[in-house]
MIDOSE-1310 file (N, C-alpha, C; in nm, 2 decimals, decimal comma, always signed):
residues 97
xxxx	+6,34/+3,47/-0,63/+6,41/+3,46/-0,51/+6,41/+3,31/-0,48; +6,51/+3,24/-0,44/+6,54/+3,14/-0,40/+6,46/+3,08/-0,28; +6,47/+2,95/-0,25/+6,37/+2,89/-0,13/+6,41/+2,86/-0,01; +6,52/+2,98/+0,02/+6,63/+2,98/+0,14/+6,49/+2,97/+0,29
xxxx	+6,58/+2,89/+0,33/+6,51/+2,90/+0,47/+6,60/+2,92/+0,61; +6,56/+2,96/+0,69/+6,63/+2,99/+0,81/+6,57/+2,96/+0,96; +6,64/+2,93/+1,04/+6,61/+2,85/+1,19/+6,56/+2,97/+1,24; +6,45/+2,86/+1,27/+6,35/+2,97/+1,39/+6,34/+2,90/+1,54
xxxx	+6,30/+2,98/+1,62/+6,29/+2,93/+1,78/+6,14/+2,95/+1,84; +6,13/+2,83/+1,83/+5,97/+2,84/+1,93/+6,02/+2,80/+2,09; +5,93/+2,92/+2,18/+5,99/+2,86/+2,30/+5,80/+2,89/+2,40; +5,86/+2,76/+2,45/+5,72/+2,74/+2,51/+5,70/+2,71/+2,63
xxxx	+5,62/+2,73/+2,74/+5,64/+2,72/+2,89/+5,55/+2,63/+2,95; +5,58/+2,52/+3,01/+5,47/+2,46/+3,05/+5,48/+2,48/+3,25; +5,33/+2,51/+3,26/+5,36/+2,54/+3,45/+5,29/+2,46/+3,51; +5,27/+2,32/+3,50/+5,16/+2,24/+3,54/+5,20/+2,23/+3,64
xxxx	+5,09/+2,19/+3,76/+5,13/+2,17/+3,93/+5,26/+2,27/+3,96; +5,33/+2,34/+3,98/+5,36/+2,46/+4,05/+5,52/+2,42/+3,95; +5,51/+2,37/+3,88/+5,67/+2,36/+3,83/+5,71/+2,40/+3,69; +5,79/+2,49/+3,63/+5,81/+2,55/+3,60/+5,89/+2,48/+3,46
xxxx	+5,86/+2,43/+3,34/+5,94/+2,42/+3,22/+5,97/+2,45/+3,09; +6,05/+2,50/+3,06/+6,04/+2,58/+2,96/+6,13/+2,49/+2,79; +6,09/+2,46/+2,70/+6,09/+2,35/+2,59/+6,18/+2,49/+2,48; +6,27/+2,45/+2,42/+6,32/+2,50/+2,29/+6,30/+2,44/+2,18
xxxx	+6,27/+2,46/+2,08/+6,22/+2,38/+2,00/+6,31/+2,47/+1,82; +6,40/+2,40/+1,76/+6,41/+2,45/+1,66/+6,41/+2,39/+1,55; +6,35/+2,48/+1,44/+6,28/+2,47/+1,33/+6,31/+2,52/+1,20; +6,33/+2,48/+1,07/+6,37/+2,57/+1,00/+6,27/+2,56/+0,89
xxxx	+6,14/+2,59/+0,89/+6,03/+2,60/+0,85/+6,03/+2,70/+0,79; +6,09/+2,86/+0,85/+6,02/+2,97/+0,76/+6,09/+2,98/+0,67; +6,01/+3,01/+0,56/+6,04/+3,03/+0,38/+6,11/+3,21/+0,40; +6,20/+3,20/+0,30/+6,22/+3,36/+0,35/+6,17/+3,41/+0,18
xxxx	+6,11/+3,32/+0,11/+6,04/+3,40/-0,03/+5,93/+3,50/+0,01; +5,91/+3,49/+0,12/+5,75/+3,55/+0,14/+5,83/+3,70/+0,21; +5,95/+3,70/+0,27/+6,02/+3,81/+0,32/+6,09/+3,93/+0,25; +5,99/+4,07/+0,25/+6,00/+4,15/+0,15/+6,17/+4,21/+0,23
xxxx	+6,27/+4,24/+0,09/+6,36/+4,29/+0,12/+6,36/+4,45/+0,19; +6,41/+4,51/+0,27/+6,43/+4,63/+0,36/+6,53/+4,70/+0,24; +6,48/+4,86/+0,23/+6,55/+4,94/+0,12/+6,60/+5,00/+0,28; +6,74/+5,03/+0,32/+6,81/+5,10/+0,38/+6,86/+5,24/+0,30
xxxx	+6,83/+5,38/+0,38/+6,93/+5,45/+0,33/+7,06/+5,46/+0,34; +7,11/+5,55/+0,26/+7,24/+5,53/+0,26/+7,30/+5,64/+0,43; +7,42/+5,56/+0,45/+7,45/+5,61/+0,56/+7,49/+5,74/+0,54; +7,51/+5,85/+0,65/+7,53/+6,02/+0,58/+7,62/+6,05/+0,69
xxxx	+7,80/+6,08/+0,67/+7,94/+6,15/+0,73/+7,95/+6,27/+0,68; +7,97/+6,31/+0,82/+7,98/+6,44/+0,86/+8,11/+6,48/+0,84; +8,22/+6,55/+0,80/+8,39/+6,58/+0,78/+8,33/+6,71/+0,81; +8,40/+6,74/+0,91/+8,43/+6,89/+1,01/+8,57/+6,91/+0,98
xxxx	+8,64/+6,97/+0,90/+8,75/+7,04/+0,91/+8,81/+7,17/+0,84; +8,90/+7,26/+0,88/+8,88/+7,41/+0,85/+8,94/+7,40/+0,74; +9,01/+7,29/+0,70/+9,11/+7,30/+0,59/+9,04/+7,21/+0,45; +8,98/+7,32/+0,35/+8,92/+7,29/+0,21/+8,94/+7,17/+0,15
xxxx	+9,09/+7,16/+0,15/+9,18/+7,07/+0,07/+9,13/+6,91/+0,14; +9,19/+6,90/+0,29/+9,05/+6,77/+0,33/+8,93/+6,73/+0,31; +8,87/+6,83/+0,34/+8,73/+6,82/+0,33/+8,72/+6,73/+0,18; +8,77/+6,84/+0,08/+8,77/+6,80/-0,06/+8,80/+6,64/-0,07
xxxx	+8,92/+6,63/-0,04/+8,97/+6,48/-0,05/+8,92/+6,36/-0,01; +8,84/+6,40/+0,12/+8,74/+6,27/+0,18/+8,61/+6,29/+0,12; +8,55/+6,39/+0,04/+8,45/+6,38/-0,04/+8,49/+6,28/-0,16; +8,59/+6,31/-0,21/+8,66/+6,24/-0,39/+8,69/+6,10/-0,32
xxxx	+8,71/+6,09/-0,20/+8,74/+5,90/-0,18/+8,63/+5,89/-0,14; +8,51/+5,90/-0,08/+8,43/+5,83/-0,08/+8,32/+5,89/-0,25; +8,31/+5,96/-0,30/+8,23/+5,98/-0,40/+8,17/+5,89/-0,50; +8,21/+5,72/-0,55/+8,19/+5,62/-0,54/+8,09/+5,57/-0,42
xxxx	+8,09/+5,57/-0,36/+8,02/+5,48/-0,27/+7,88/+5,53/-0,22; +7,79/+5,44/-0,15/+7,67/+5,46/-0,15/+7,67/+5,59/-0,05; +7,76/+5,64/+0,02/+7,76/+5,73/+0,16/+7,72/+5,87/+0,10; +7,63/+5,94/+0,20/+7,63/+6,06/+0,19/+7,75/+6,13/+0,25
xxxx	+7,75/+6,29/+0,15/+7,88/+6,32/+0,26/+7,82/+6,43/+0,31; +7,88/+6,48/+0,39/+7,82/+6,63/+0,46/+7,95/+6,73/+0,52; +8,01/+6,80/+0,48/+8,12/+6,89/+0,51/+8,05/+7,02/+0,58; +8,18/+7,06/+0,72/+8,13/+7,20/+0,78/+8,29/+7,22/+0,78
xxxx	+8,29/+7,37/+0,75/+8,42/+7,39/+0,80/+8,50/+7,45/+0,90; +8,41/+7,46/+1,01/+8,42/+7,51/+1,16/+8,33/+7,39/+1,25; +8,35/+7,46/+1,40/+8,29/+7,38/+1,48/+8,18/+7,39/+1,50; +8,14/+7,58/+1,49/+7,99/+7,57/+1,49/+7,92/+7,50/+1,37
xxxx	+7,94/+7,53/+1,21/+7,85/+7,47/+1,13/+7,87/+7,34/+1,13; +7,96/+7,25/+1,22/+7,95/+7,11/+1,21/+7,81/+7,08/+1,32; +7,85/+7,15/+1,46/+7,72/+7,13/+1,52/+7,62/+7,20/+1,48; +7,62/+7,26/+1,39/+7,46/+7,29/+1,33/+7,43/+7,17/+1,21
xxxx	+7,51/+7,16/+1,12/+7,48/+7,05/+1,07/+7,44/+6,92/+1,12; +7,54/+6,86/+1,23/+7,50/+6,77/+1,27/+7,37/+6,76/+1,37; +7,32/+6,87/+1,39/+7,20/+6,85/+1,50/+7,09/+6,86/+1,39; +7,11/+6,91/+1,31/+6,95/+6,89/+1,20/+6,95/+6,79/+1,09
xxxx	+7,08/+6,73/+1,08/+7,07/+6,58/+0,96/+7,13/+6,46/+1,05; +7,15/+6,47/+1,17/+7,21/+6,31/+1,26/+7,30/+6,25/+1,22; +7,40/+6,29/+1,15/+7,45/+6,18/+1,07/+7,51/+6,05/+1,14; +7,55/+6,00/+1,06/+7,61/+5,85/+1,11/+7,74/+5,82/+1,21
xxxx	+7,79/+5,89/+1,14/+7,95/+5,92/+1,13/+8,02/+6,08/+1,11; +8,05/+6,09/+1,25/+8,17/+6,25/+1,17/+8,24/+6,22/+1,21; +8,36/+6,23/+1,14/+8,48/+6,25/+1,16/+8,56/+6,43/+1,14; +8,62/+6,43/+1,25/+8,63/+6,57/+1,30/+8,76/+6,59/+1,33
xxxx	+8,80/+6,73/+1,27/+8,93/+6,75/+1,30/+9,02/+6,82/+1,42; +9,08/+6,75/+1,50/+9,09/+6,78/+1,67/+9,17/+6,86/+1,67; +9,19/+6,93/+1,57/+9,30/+7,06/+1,60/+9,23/+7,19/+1,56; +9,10/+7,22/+1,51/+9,00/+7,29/+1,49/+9,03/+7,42/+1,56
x	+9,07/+7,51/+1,50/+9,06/+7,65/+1,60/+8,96/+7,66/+1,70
């Protein structure tokens, strides 16, 4: 890993005799080699629509990509899906019986 560094902010308050100052001080001291990288999951969309053929097709365009996908094809199994996996993103079909 490289010896990238990035601006940090110390902020510090001085209250001597009743007055009130506050000092910004910036620094680009921290090393970020010592900064372990964050594994993110992958984000997870919801597609609620009655119609197969959709559903299908926004599965095959994103299927490539790091996204989970999650298909219901009513409104109840969308809100049962969605209340026990949270997903990120639904995109939902507003013409839904």
């Amino acid at each position: 890993m490289s010896n990238a560094r990035v601006p940090t902010e110390h902020a510090t308050q001085n209250n001597g005799k009743g007055s009130a100052q506050a000092t910004l001080e910036r620094s680009t001291d921290q090393d970020l080699s010592t900064v372990a990288p964050v594994e993110l999951a992958p984000a997870v969309v919801l597609v609620i629509d009655d119609d197969r053929a959709v559903r299908h097709t926004i599965r095959r365009i994103f299927e490539e990509t790091q996204l989970e996908i999650l298909t219901a094809e009513s409104a109840e199994e969308g809100l049962k899906v969605a209340s026990q996996r949270h997903p990120d993103v639904i995109l939902l079909d507003v013409m839904l019986p």
